[in-house]
N, C-alpha and C positions, 0 to 999 in steps of 0.2 A: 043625288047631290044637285049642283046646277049645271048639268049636262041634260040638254034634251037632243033625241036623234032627228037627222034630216031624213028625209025619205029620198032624195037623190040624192045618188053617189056614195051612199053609206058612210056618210064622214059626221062625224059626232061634232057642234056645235055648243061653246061653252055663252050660258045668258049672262053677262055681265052685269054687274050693279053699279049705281053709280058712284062716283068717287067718292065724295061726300060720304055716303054711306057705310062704305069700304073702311074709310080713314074715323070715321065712328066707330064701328064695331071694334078694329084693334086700338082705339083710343083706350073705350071700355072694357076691352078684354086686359090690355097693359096695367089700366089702374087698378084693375083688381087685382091680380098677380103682386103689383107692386105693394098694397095693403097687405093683402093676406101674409108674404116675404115678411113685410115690416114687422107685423105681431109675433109671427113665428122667430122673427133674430130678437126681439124683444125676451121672448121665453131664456131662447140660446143664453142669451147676455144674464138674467136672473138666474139659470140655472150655474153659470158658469161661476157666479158671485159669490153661492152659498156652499160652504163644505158639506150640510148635510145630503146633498144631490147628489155627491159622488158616491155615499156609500148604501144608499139605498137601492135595491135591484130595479124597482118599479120605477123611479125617477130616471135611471141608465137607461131604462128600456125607454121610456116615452121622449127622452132625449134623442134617440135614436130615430125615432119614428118622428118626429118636428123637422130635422135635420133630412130625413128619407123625403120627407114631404114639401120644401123646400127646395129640393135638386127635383123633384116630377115635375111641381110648378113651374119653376123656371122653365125646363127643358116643354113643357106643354104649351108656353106661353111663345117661346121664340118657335118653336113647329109652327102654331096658328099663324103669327105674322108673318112666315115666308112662306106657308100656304098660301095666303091670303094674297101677298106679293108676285106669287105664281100663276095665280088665278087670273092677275089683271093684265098680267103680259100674255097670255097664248089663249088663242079663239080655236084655232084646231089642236086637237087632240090626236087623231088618225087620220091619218091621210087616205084618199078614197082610193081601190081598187083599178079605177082604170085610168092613174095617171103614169100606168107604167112601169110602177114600182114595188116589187115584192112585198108583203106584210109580215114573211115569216119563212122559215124554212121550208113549211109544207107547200107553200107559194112558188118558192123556188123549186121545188123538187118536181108541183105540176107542171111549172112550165118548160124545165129544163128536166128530163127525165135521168137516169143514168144509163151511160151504155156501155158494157161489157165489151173490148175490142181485145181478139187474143191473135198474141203476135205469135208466128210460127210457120 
C-alpha cells in the first residue's frame, strides 16, 4: 500500500499525499457511488411501480440483487472515505522496539520470563 519501512528503529513510515489529492480521489470515489445508487433506486422506483415485477421470479431475483448491490456500494464507499481519513491522521504505524515498550506478548514474556515460586 503506502507504507514503506525505515531501516532504523524498525518503525514503518506511512508516505502521505497531498491534500488536494486525498480530497480528489474521495471527491471521485463519492460521485460515483452517488450515480451508480441513483440508477440503481431508479430500477427500485420502476420496479416497485409495475405489478407485473412482483410476480415474476426473475424480476424478485434481480430486484434483490439492485438492492444487494446498493447496501455493498454504499458500505464500500463510507469504508474508502474513513480509510482515507485514517491515512491522513497517523504517520506511525508501530512503534519501534527500543522505546521501551512491548509489541506483544511474546515481548512481554522475553523480557519478563515466568518464575515458578513454591511456597512450603
Amino acid at each position: 500500500m503506502n507504507q514503506s519501512s525505515s531501516s532504523h528503529n524498525g518503525s514503518l513510515v506511512s508516505s502521505r499525499e497531498p491534500y488536494h489529492v486525498a480530497v480528489t480521489k474521495n471527491m471521485i470515489v463519492l460521485a460515483l457511488g452517488l450515480t451508480i445508487n441513483s440508477i440503481n433506486g431508479m430500477l427500485v422506483h420502476t420496479f416497485s411501480k409495475h405489478q407485473i415485477f412482483y410476480t415474476t421470479p426473475r424480476y424478485i431475483l434481480f430486484i434483490h440483487l439492485v438492492i444487494n448491490d446498493m447496501i455493498q456500494l454504499t458500505t464500500s464507499v463510507i469504508l474508502h472515505i474513513i480509510r482515507k481519513q485514517q491515512e491522513g491522521r497517523t504517520c506511525r504505524t508501530s512503534l519501534p522496539h527500543s522505546e521501551g515498550r512491548p509489541q506483544g506478548p511474546a515481548d512481554l514474556l522475553a523480557r519478563h520470563p515466568p518464575t515458578l515460586d513454591r511456597v512450603g
